[in-house]
N, C-alpha and C positions, 0 to 999 in steps of 0.2 A: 504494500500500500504506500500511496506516496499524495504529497499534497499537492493541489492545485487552485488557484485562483483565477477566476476569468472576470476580465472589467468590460464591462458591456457602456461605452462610453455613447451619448445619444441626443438628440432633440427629437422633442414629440412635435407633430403638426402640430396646427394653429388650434385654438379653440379643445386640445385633448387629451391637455395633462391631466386634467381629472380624471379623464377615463382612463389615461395611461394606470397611474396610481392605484383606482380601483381593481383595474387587470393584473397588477402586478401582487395587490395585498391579497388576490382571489383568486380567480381561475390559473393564473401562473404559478401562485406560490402552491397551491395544492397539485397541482403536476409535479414541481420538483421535486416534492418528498417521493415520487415512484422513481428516480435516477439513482442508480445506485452511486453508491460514496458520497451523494450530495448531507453538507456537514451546513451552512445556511446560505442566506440571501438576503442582502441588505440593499437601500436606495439610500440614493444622496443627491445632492442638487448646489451647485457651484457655490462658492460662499463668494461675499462683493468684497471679501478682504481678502487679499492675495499678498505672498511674500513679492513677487517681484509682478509689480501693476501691470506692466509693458505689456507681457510676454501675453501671448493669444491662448483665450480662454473660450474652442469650438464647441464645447459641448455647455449645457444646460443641466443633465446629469447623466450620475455614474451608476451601474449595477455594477454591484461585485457581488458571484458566487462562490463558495466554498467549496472545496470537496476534499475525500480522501479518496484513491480510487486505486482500482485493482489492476486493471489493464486500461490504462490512457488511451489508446488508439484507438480502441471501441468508446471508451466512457466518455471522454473530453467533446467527440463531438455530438452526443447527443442531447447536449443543450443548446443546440443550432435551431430546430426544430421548434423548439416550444418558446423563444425569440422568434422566429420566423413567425410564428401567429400572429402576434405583435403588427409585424412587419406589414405582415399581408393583410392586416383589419386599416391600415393607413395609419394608424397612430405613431410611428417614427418618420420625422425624417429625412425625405429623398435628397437630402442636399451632399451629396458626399462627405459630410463629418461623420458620420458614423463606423465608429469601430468598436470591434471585437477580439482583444487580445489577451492570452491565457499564460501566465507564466506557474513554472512548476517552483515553487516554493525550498527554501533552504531548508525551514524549518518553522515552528508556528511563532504567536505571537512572543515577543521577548520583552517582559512591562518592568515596569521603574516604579519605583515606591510609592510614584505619583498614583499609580494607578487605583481607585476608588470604586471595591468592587460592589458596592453597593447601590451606584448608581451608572445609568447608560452614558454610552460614548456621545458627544458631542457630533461628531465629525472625523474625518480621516482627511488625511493629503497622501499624495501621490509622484514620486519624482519617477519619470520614466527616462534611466540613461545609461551611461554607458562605461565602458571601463578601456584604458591603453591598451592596444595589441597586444598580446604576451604578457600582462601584466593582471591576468586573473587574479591569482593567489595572491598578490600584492593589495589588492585593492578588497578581496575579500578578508583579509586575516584584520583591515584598517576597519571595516564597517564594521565586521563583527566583534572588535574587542576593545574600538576606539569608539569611532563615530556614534552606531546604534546607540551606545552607551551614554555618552553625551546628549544626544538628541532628543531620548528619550526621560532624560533627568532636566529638560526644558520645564519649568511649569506651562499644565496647561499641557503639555502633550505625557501619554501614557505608555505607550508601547509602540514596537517597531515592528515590521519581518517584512521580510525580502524573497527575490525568485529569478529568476533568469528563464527566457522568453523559451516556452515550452518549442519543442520538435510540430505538436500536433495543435493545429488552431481551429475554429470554428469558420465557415465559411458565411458571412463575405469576409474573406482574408484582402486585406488592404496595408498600406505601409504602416510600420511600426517605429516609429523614431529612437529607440532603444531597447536593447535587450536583456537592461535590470528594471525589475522592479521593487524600489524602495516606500512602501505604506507606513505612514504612519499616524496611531492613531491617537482624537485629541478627547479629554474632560475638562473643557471652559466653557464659561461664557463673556469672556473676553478675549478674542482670537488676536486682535489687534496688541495684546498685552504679551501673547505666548509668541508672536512673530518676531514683535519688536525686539525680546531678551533673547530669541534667538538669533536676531543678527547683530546684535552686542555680544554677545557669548563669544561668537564666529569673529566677532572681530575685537573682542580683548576689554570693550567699554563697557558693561555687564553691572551695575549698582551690585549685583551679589558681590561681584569679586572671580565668580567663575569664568574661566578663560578656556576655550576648547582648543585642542591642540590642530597645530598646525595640518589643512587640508592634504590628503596624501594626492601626489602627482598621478595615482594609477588610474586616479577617476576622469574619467574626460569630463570635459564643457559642455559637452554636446548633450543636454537632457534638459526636459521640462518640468515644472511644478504644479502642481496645480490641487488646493485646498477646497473641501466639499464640507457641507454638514450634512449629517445623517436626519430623513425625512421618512422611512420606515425600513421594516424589516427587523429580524432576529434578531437579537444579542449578539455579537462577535465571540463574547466571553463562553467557554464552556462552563454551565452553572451558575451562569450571570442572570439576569431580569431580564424581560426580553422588553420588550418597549414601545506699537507700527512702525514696523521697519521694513527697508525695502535693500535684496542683495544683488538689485539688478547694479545700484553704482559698485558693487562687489561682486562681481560673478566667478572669482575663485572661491567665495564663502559657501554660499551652500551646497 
C-alpha cells in the first residue's frame, strides 16, 4: 500500500458553484467511499491573501483526494470517472485551467506542536516545484529534516507532507509545472499574520527571534504557491472532527 494525493484544481461555470458544492458534499462524496484505498476528500476555495500577490492565481478551487492504494495503475485512475460526471453535467470549466494532478506521497502528515487536534484545519497551501538535476537527495534530506521542520513550527501553520508527481495520472493529463508537491496545512484565523512571520523567519527579521536556516541551492525557483481555505469535506486528521508578507521581493525565500 502506498499513498496518494490527487488535486483536482478547477472553476465551476457561471451561476454553479452551489450546485458544484452540493454535488461534491452528495452524490460525489458517496461514490468515493466505493474506490478502494480512498482514505478522504476535502474542498477549498482560493484565499485573497497570498504569500507572493503577483504570481497567477487560475483556479477558484482545489479538491484534494486521499488515498492508500494497493495497485496505483488500476486505482489512481479510477477517480477520473466520477470527476468526469462533474464535467459532463457542465459545472466545470471549459476554459483550459483545469487540472488534474496526483503525486504519490513521501509519507503522511508530519505536524508541529502547533497542531490543535481538537479543532479543524483552516486551510492548506500548496507549492508545486521542483528540485536541481541530480540533486534529489540533497534537496530531500533539506525538506525533510530542515525546512518541513521550520515551516511547520510557523504559527498559524500545522503540518506539512510532500510527494513527487506520480508515474500514473488521471486523464485530462495537461502540463504540470513541477514534480514536488509540498502541502501545507494551516489552524488560523489570521493568514495574513502566519504569512507575514513566515517571511520574516525566511529572512532573519522575525519579532520571535526565530531565524530559518539558510534556503538549500537543490531546490529550484521554478515553482508556484498558492494558499486555499478549507470550505468542506472530511477531516484531514485520522480521529480528528470532521467539519502580510510578500517573498515575491524574495524569491530565494520561500
Amino acid at each position: 500500500m502506498a499513498l496518494y494525493t490527487t488535486l483536482h484544481l478547477h472553476n465551476t461555470t457561471a451561476g454553479n458553484a452551489d450546485v458544484y458544492a452540493s454535488w461534491f458534499d452528495g452524490v460525489h462524496a458517496d461514490a468515493l467511499t466505493h474506490l478502494r484505498g480512498f482514505k478522504a476528500a476535502e474542498r477549498f476555495e482560493i484565499d485573497p491573501v497570498q504569500m507572493i500577490p503577483d504570481q497567477a492565481q487560475p483556479w477558484r478551487y482545489m479538491s484534494v483526494y486521499d488515498f492508500d492504494l494497493p495497485t496505483p495503475a488500476i486505482d489512481v485512475p479510477a477517480l477520473g470517472p466520477l470527476i468526469a460526471d462533474a464535467r459532463d453535467a457542465g459545472l466545470i470549466a471549459d476554459d483550459d485551467t483545469e487540472r488534474l494532478h496526483t503525486y504519490r506521497l513521501y509519507g503522511d502528515w508530519k505536524s508541529s506542536p502547533n497542531w490543535q487536534r481538537d479543532k479543524p484545519l483552516s486551510g492548506v497551501s500548496i507549492l508545486i516545484g521542483n528540485y536541481i538535476a541530480g540533486r534529489f537527495d540533497e534537496y530531500d534530506t533539506w525538506y525533510e529534516n530542515v525546512h518541513s521542520v521550520e515551516v511547520a513550527n510557523v504559527p498559524g501553520h500545522v503540518a506539512m507532507k510532500r510527494g513527487g508527481l506520480s508515474d500514473v495520472q488521471i486523464e485530462p493529463c495537461r502540463y504540470c509545472p513541477g514534480d514536488q508537491l509540498v502541502m501545507t496545512a494551516q489552524q488560523t484565523d489570521d493568514l495574513p499574520f502566519t504569512i507575514g512571520d513566515f517571511v520574516a523567519r525566511a529572512l532573519g527579521t522575525s519579532p520571535s527571534g526565530i531565524a530559518m536556516a539558510q534556503r538549500s541551492s537543490a531546490g529550484s525557483l521554478a515553482r508556484t504557491v498558492h494558499y486555499f481555505r478549507k470550505i468542506s469535506g472530511t477531516e484531514f486528521w485520522p480521529g480528528g472532527i470532521a467539519y502580510g508578507g510578500d517573498l515575491s521581493v524574495y524569491p530565494d525565500k520561500a
